[in-house]
C-alpha positions in Angstrom: 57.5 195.0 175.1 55.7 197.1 177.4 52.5 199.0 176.5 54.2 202.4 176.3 56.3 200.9 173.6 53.7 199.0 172.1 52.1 203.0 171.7 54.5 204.5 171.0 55.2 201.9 167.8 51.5 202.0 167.0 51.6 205.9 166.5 54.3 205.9 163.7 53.1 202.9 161.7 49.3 202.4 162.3 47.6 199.8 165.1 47.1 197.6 161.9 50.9 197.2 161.5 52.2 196.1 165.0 51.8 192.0 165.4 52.3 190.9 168.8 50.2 187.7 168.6 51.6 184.9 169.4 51.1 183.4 166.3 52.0 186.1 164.3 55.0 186.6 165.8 56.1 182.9 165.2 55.6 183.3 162.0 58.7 185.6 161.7 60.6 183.7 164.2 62.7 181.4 161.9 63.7 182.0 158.4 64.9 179.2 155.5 67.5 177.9 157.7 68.2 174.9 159.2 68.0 176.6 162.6 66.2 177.0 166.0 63.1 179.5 165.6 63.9 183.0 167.9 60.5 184.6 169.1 60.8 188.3 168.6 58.7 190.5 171.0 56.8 192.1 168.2 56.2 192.5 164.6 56.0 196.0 162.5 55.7 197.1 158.9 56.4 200.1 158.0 54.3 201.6 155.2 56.3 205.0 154.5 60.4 205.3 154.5 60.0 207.8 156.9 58.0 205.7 159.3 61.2 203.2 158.6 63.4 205.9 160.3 61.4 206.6 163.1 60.9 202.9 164.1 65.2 202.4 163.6 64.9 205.0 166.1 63.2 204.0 168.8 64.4 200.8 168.9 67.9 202.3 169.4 66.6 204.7 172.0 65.3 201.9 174.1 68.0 199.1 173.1 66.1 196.7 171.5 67.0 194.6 169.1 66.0 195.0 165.1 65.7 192.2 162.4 64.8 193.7 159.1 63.4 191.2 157.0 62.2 191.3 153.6 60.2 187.7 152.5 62.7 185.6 154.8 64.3 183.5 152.0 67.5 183.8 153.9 69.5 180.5 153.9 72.4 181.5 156.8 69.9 182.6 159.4 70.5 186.1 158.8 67.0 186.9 159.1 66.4 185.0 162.5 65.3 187.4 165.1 67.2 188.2 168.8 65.2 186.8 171.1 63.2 189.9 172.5 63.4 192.1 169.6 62.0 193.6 166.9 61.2 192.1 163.0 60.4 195.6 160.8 59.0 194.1 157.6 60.2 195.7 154.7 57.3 194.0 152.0 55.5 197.8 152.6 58.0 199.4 150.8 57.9 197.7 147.3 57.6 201.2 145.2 59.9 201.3 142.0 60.4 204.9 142.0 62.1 205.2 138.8 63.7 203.6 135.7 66.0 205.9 134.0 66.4 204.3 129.8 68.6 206.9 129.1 71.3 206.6 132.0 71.1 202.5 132.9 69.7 203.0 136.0 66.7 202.7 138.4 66.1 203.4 142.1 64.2 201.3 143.9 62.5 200.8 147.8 63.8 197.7 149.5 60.8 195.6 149.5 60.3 195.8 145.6 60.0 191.8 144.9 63.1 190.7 142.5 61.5 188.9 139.4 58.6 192.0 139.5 61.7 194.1 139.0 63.3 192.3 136.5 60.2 192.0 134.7 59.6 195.9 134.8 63.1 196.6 133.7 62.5 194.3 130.6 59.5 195.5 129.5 61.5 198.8 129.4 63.9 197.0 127.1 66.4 197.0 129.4 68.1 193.9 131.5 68.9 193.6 135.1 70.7 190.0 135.1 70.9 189.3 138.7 68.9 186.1 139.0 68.3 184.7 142.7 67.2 181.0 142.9 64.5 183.0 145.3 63.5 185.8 142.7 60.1 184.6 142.4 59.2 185.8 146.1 62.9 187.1 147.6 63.2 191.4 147.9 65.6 193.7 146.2 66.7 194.8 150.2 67.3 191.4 150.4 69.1 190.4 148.1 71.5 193.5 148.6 71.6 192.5 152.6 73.5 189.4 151.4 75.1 190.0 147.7 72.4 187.6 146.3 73.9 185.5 143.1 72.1 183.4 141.1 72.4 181.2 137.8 73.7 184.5 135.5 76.5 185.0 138.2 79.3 183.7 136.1 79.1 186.0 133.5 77.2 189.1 134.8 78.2 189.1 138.6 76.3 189.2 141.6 74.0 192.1 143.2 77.0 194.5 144.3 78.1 194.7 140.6 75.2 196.7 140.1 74.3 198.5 143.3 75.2 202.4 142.1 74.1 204.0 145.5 72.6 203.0 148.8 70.6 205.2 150.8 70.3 203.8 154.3 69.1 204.9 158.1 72.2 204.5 161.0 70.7 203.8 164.2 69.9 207.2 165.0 67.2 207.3 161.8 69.7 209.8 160.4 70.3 209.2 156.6 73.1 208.1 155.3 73.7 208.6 151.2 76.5 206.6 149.5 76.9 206.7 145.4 75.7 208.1 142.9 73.1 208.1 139.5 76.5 209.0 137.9 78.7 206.0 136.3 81.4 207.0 138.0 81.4 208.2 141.6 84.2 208.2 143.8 82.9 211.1 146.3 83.7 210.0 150.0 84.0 206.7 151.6 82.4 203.3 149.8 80.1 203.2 152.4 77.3 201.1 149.2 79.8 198.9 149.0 80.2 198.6 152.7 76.5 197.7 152.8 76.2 195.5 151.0 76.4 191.9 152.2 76.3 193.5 155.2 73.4 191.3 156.4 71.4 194.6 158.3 74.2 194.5 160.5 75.4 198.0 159.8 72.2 199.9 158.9 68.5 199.8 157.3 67.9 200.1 153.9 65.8 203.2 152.3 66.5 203.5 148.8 68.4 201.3 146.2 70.1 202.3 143.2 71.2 199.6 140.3 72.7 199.7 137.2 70.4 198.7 134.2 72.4 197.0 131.0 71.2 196.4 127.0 69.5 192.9 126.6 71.8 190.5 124.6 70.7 190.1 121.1 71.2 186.7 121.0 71.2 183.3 123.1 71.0 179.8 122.9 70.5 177.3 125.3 71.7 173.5 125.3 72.1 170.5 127.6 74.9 168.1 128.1 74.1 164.7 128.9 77.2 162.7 130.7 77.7 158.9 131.8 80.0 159.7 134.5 80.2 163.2 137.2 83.9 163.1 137.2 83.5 164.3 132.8 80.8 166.6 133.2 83.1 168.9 136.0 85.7 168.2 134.0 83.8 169.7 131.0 82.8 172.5 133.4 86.8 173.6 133.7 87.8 173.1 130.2 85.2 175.6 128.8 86.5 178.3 131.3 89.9 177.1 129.8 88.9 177.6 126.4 88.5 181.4 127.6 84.5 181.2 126.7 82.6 182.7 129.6 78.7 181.3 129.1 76.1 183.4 130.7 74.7 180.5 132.3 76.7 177.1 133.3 74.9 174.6 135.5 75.2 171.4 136.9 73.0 168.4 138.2 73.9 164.9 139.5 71.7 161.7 138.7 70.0 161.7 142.2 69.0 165.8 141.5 67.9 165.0 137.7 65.6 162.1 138.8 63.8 163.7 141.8 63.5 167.2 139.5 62.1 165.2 137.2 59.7 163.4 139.1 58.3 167.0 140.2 58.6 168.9 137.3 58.4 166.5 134.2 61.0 168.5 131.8 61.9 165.4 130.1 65.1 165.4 131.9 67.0 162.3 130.8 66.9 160.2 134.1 69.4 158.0 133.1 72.0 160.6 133.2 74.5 160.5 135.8 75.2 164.2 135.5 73.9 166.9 133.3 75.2 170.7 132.2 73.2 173.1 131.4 74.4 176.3 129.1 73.3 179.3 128.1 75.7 181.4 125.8 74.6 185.3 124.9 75.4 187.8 123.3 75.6 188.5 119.3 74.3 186.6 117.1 77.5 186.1 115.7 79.5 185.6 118.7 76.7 183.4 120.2 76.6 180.7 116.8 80.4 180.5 117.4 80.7 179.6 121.2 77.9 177.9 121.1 79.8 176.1 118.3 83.2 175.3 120.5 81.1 174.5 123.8 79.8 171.3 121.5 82.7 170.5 121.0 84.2 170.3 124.1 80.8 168.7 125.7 81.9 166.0 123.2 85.6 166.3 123.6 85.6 165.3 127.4 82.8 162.4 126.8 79.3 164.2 126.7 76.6 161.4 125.6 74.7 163.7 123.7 74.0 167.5 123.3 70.7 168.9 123.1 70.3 171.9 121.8 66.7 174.1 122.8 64.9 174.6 119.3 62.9 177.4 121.1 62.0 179.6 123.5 59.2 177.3 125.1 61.7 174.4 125.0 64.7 176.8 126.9 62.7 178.1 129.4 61.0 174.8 130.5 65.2 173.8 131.1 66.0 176.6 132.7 62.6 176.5 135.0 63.4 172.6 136.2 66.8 173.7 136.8 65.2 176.7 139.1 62.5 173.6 140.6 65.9 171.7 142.4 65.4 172.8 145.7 61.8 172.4 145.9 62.0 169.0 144.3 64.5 168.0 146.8 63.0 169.6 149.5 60.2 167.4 148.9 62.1 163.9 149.6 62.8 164.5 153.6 61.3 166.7 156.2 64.8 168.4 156.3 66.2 170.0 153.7 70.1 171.6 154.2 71.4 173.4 150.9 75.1 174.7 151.2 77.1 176.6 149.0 80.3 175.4 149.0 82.4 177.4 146.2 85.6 176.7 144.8 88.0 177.7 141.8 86.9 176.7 138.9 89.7 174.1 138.0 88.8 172.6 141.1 85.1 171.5 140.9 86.4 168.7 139.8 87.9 167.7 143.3 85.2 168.7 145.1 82.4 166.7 143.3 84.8 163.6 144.5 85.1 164.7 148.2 81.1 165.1 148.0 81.0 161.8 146.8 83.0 160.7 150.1 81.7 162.6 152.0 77.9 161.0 151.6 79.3 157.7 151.4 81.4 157.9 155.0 78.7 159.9 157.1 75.7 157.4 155.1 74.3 160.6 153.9 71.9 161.1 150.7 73.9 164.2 149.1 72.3 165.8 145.7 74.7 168.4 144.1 73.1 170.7 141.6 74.4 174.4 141.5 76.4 177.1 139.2 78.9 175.0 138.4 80.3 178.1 136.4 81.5 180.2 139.0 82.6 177.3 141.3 79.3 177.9 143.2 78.2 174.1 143.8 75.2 173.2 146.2 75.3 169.9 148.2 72.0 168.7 149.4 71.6 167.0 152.7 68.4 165.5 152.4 67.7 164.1 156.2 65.4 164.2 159.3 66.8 166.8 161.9 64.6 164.6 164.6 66.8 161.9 163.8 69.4 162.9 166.5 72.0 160.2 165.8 71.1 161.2 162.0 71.8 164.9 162.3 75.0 164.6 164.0 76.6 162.9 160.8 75.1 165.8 159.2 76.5 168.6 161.4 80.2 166.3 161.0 79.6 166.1 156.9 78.8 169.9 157.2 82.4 170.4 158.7 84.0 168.4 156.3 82.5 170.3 153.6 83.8 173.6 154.3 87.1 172.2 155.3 87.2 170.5 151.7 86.1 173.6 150.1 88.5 175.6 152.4 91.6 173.7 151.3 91.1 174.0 147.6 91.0 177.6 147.6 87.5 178.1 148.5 85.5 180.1 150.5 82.8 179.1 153.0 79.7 181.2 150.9 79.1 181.9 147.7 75.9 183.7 147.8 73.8 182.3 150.6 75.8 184.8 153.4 77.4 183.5 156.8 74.3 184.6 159.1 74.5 182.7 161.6 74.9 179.5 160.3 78.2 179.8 159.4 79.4 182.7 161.9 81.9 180.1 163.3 83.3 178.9 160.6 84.8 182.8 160.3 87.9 182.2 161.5 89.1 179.4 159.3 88.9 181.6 156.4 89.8 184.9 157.9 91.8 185.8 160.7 91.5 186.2 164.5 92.2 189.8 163.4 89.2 190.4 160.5 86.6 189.3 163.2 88.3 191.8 165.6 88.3 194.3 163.1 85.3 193.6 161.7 83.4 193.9 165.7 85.6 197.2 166.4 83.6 198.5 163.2 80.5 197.3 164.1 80.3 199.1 167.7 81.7 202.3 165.9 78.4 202.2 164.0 75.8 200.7 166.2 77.1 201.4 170.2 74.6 199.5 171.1 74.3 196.6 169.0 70.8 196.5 168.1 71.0 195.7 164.1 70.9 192.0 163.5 73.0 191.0 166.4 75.0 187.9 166.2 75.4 187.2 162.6 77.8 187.2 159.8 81.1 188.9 161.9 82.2 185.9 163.4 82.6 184.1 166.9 
């Protein structure tokens, strides 16, 4: 970063928003990874779309390196700098530039935080179910980067089920436009759906369109209290079975309940040795009668007891505890690896017990919580990375993990992305060919590699 640059970067977004302190810089040098921090040689934020363009653009024209981030919840590393190159922050552009009531939709600039969104939308009357574990602080650009889940996934999808339309800068600050306001839209290449979970490897973010639903009418939330893990994931595949899709279907093993509890005091029953949480929606109708045949099915495969929220207050002081299991865990050791393993369904069950080996071969402390639903688990490895002896079980139960998860139909992410945590894992689930493929795409599109090299494609 020379001081021509350094000018030239100062003219299009203000001296204010170039950071080339050394502190300043580290501070955008690692993201929520387990991973290595990556200095990058400077730090801007943008404060108009159009200053966005411009800065994509002379980055390209001298080769260097971008990382856009948003609030750098990342998990896979996909928000980890190259060394030598450039973070643009995106937490300027956080305008909701409209919310249409009578066509279900809204547009949106990436920095626009996810729960202020969602809260926007619903005072509108109107319901954007998406629901990051992260929502509290991640960004809508964010979570499109990396097809962001979250605990409403099982019945309402994940971000690209409601991204209508992306409007994004190539590397030359050109604009690309892809989708539509329309429902339907089938007018040149998917280049949105190209996008997203694209992890900024393919282009930069200027507008966001998203589909907007009705509110259910209706929902009730209860808890299922089990003696034994192997009955609650067993419980967790004969709902599916039963053809009743919940909006919300979460799990927790004894070590997750106990420490959650410790930290958020939900009156979690600590005695448990695994819990499910459920939420169905809907009707009123429809929701009295599945909430009905879930009981019975929490009791048919050996649920303790079933307790079923009276209220609001009493729902949402669940569901918030449930949301509270990374930061309660991250609390027990100074290193905190969450995975998202996913599986089928019908094959949780399997997967609990090779997590259950797993931690007991490599003398790991493992808590599983996660949307148990969708097949989306999340093993904990609670450890000390400065432990090396310690972190090289870890890395080996890492392997073992996606090779389990691998074997039973699974894929290696859920909703956390590959980044560069994963990147060489690829091939396992792919093909030699997709990660060829993939890179002949990706140097059609950026020549000279500068958007978020090194992640997600593969090794």
């Amino acid at each position: 970063m020379n001081d021509a640059l350094k000018k030239d970067f100062e003219a299009l977004v203000g001296k204010e928003n170039v950071m080339e302190s050394e502190s300043d810089r580290f501070s955008y040098a690692y993201d929520a990874a387990v991973l290595d921090p990556v200095m990058p040689s400077v730090v801007v934020r943008p404060e108009t779309r159009e200053a966005l363009g411009k800065v994509v653009k002379l980055c390209n024209d001298n080769g260097l390196p971008i990382t856009v981030r948003g609030s750098g919840t990342n998990l896979s590393g996909g928000t980890i700098p190259s060394k030598g190159g450039v973070v643009i922050l995106t937490n300027a552009l956080n305008k909701i530039l409209e919310i249409n009531e009578a066509d279900l939709y809204a547009v949106v600039e990436p920095g626009v935080i996810t729960a202020k969104f969602a809260a926007e939308v619903a005072a509108r009357g109107l319901f954007y179910p998406p629901d990051p574990g992260s929502q509290a602080v991640s960004t809508l650009g964010g979570n499109v980067a990396e097809n962001a889940g979250g605990l409403r996934g099982l019945k309402y999808g994940v971000t690209k089920d409601y991204v209508m339309g992306v409007d994004f800068f190539d590397v030359d600050g050109e604009i690309v436009k892809s989708g539509s306001r329309t429902v339907k839209c089938v007018t040149g290449l998917n280049l949105a759906g190209l996008m997203v979970g694209s992890e900024g490897t393919l282009g930069v973010f200027e507008k966001i369109i998203l589909k907007l639903t009705p509110p259910p009418l209706a929902a009730k939330a209860m808890m299922a209290v089990f003696d034994d893990v192997a009955k609650a994931s067993e419980t967790v595949a004969a709902i599916i079975a039963a053809k009743i899709v919940p909006a919300t279907l979460e799990f927790m093993d004894n070590f997750t309940i106990r420490t959650v509890e410790d930290f958020a005091h939900a009156g979690l029953p600590v005695d448990a040795q695994a819990l499910l949480l459920i939420e169905v929606d809907g009707h009123p109708g429809q929701v009295a009668d599945e909430a009905e045949k879930v009981e019975a099915i929490c009791k048919q495969q050996g649920a303790l007891r079933i307790q079923v929220a009276k209220d609001a207050a009493e729902r949402n002081k669940v569901w918030e505890a449930r949301r509270a299991a990374l930061s309660a865990l991250a609390r027990v050791s100074p290193t905190t690896v969450l995975e998202d393993a996913t599986v089928p369904r019908s094959k949780i069950p399997a997967m609990m017990h090779a997590l259950g080996d797993i931690a007991t071969k490599y003398k790991l402390t493992i808590g599983t919580f996660g949307h148990a639903g969708d097949g989306n688990l999340h093993p904990t490895i609670l450890t000390d990375r400065r432990n090396k002896e310690e972190w090289h079980r870890v890395e080996a139960a890492i392997d073992e993990i996606f090779d389990v998860a691998l074997s039973l139909g699974g894929t290696l992410s859920g909703e956390h992305g590959i980044g560069m945590a994963k990147s060489k894992y690829m091939e396992k689930e792919t093909s030699r060919a997709t990660i060829l493929y993939s890179r002949r795409l990706k140097k059609a599109l950026d020549p000279k590699g500068i958007l978020n090299p090194g992640k997600i494609i593969g090794e």
